[in-house]
C-alpha positions as CSV (number, residue, x, y, z in Angstrom):
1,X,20.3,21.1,86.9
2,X,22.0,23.2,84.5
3,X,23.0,20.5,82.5
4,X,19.7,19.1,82.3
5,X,18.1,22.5,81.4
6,X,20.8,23.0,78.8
7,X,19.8,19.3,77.2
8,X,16.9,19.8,77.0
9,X,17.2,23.7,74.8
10,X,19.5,21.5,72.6
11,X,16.9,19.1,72.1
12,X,14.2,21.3,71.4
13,X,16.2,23.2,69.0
14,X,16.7,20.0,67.0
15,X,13.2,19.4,66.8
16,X,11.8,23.0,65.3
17,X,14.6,22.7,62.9
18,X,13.7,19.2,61.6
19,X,10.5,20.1,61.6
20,X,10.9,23.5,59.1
21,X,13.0,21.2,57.1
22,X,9.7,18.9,56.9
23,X,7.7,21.4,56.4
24,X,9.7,23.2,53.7
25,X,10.2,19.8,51.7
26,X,6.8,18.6,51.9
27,X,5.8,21.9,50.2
28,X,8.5,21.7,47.6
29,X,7.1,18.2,46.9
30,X,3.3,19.4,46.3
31,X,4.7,22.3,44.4
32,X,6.5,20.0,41.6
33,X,3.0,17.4,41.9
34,X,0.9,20.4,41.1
35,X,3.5,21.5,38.4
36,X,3.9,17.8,36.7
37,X,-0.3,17.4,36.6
38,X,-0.6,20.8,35.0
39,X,1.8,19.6,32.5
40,X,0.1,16.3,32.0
41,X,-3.3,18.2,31.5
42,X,-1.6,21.0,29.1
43,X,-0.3,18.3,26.7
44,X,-3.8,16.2,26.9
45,X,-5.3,19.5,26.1
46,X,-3.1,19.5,22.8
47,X,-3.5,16.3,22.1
48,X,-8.0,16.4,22.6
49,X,-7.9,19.7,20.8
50,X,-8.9,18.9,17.1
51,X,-7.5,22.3,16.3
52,X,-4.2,22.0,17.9
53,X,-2.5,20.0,15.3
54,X,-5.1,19.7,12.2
55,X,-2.0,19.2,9.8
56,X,-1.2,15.6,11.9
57,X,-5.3,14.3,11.6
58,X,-5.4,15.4,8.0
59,X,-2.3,13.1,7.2
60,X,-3.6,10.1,9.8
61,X,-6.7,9.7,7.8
62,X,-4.7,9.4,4.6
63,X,-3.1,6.5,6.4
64,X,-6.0,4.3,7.9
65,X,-10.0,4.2,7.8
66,X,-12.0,6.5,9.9
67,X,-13.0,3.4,11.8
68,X,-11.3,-0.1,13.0
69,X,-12.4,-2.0,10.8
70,X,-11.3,-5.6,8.8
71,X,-11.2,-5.2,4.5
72,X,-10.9,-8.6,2.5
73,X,-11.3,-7.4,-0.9
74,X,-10.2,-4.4,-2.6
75,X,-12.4,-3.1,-6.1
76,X,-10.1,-5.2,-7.9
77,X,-10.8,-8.6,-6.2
78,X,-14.6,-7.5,-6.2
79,X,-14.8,-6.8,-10.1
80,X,-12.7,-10.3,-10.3
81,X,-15.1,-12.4,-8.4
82,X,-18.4,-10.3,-10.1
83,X,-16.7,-12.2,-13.4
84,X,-16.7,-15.5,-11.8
85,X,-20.2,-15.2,-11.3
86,X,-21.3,-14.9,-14.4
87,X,-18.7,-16.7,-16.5
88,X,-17.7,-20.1,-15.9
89,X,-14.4,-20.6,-15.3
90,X,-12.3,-22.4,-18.1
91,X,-10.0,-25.3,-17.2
92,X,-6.5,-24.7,-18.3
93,X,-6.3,-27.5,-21.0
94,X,-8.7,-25.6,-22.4
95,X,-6.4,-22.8,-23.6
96,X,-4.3,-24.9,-24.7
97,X,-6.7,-26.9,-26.8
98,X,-8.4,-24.3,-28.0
99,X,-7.2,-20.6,-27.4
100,X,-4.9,-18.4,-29.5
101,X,-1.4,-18.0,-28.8
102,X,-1.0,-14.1,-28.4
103,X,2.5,-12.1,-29.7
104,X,3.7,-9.9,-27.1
105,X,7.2,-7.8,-26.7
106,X,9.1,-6.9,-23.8
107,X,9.3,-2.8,-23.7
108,X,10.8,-3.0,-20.7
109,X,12.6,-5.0,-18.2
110,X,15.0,-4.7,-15.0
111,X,16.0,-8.4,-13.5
112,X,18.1,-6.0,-10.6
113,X,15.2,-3.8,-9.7
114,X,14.5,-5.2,-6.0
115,X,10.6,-4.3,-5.0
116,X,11.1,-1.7,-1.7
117,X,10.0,-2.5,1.8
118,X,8.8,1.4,2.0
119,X,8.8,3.8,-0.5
120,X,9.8,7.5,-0.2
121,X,6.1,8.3,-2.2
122,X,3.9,6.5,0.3
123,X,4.8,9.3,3.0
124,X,2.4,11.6,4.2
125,X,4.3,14.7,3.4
126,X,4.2,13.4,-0.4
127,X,1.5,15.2,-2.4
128,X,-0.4,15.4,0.9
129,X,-0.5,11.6,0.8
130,X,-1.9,10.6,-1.8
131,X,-0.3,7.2,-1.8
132,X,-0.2,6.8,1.7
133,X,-3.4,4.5,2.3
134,X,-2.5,1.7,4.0
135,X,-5.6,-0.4,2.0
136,X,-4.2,0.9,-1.1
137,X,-0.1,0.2,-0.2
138,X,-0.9,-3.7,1.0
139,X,-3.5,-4.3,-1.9
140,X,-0.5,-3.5,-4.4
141,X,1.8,-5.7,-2.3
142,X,-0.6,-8.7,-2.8
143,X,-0.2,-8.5,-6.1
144,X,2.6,-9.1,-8.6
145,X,0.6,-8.6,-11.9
146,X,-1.1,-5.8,-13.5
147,X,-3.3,-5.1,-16.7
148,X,-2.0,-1.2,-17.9
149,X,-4.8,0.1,-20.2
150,X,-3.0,3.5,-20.2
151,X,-3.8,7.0,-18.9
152,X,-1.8,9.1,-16.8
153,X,-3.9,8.4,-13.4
154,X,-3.7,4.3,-13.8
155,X,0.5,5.1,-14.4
156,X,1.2,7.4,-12.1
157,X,-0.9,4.7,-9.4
158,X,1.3,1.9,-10.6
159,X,4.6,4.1,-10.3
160,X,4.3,5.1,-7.0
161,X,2.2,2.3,-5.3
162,X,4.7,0.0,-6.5
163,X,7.6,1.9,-4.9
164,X,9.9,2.7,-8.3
165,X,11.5,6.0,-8.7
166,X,13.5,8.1,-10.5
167,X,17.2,5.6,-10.7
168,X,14.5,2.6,-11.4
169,X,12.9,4.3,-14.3
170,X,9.3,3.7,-15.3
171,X,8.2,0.3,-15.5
172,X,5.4,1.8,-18.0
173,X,5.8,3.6,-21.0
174,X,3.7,5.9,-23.3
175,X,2.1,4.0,-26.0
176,X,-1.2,4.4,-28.1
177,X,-4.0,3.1,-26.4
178,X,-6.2,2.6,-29.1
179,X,-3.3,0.1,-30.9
180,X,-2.8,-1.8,-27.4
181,X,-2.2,-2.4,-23.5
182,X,0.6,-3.5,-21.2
183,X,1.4,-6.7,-18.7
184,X,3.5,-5.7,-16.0
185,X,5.0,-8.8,-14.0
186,X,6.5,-8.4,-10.7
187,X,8.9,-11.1,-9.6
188,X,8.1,-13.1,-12.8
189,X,9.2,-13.7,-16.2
190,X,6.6,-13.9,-19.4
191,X,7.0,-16.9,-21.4
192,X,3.6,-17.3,-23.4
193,X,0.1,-15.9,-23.1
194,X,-2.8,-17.9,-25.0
195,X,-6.0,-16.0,-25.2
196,X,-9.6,-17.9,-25.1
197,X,-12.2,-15.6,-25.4
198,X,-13.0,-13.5,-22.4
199,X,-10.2,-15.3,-20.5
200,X,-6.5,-15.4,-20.7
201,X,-4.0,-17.2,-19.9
202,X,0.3,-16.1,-18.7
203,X,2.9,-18.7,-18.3
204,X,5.3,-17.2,-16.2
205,X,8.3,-18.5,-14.3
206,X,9.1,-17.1,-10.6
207,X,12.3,-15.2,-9.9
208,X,13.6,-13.7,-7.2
209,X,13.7,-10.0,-7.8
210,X,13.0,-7.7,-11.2
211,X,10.1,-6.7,-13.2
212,X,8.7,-7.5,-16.9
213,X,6.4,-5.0,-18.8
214,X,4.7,-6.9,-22.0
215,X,3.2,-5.1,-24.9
216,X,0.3,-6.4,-26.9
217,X,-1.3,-5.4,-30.0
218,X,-4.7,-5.7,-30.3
219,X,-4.0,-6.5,-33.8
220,X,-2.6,-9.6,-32.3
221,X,-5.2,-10.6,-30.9
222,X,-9.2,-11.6,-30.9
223,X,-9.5,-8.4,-30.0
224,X,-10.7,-5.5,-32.5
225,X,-10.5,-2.2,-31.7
226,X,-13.8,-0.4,-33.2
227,X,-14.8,3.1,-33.6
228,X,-17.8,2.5,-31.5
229,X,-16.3,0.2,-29.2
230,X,-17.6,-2.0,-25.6
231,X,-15.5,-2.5,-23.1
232,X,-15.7,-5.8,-21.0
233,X,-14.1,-6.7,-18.1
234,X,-11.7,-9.7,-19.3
235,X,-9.8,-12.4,-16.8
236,X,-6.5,-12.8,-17.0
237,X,-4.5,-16.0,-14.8
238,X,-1.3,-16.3,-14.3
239,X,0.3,-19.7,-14.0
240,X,3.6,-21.5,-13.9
241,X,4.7,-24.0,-16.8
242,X,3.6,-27.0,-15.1
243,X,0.2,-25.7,-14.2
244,X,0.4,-24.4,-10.6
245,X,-2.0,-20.9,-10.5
246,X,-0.4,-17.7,-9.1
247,X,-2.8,-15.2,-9.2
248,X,-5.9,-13.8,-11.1
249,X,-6.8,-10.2,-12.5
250,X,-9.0,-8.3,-14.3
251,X,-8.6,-5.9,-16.9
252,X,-11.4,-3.6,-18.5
253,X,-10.4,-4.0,-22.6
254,X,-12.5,-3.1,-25.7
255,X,-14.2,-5.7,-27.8
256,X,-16.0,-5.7,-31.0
């Protein structure tokens, strides 16, 4: 009987200990749930609150659009296809039948320079991104050649956009504007450009990596450069020696 009485204490014992221990880690558990949720809300808090972090918005929307949204042309492609629409579009014999061959030097040339996957200058922490824009970045990337009028603005946009820097050297250089303008050829080299009216055309052969900058006079061309001058948006096509088309631009130069 004593025995049995004994047992039974023992077992009895056994259970209010398991039972604290229960208790005690069921409470530990809802202690670290309540912790972790109050957590999770603290950092949504940070992450709702417009004022939190204003430094991290302000450089997002130098990145994207305000909105989700799909872009198929940029101003350039816009201004290009405004000329199509009202000028007809002359077939290549025709330049070479009846345009004028245009002199041009090379000011400046690097067949090494390799065009970067990301530039240093398209981060947001660079002159509080003012090359960041994605729209802007890709819309340079498309492209592999560009009218320079001159003007610091237009240079600096070509420097930077294009990803060159200070061991590259500008592919740009200071020059008179009122004398003449620059091609700049990514990827390609100039071998002739014939000029027919409001339209031009660039031979160009494809390499694999380096750059071309052309100068042209306007003495050397149809062009005149008045005192009271009119600017008009001019085409210019780039095409390979046996004919195949690259790419089009537009450039905005004076005309008498």
């Amino acid at each position: 009987m004593r025995k049995l009485k004994k047992y039974w204490i023992i077992t009895i014992g056994i259970g209010i200990v398991l039972t604290v221990i229960v208790v005690v880690f069921s409470n530990r558990q809802i202690k670290q749930t309540a912790e972790y949720s109050g957590i999770q809300e603290s950092n949504t808090h940070i992450i709702d609150n417009s004022e939190a972090n204003p430094t991290i918005k302000q450089r997002l929307r130098s990145i994207e659009p305000d909105q989700a949204i799909t872009i198929h042309l940029d101003w350039r492609r816009e201004e290009m296809n405004h000329f199509l629409e009202q000028n007809e579009l002359r077939a290549l014999q025709d330049f070479y039948d009846l345009g004028h061959k245009v002199a041009y030097e090379i000011i400046r040339e690097d067949v090494s320079w390799v065009r970067p996957v990301y530039s240093e200058y398209w981060h947001t922490t660079f002159m509080g991104g003012k090359y960041s824009n994605i729209i802007d970045i890709i819309s340079y990337a498309q492209r592999s050649f560009f009218v320079y009028t001159g003007g610091l603005s237009e240079g600096a946009g070509l420097y930077y956009h294009l990803g060159f820097n200070e061991s590259s050297g500008a592919p740009i250089s200071s020059f008179n504007a009122s004398e003449s303008f620059e091609l700049l050829s990514i990827n390609h080299k100039i071998t002739e450009i014939i000029q027919l009216d409001n339209q031009w055309l660039v031979i160009v052969e494809p390499q694999l990596q380096g750059y071309q900058t052309a100068r042209i006079n306007y003495d050397d061309t149809d062009i005149r450069k008045e005192t009271k001058e009119e600017l008009q948006v001019i085409l210019f096509r780039f095409v390979t020696p046996d004919g195949y088309e690259l790419e089009r631009t537009t450039g905005i130069l004076p005309v008498h």
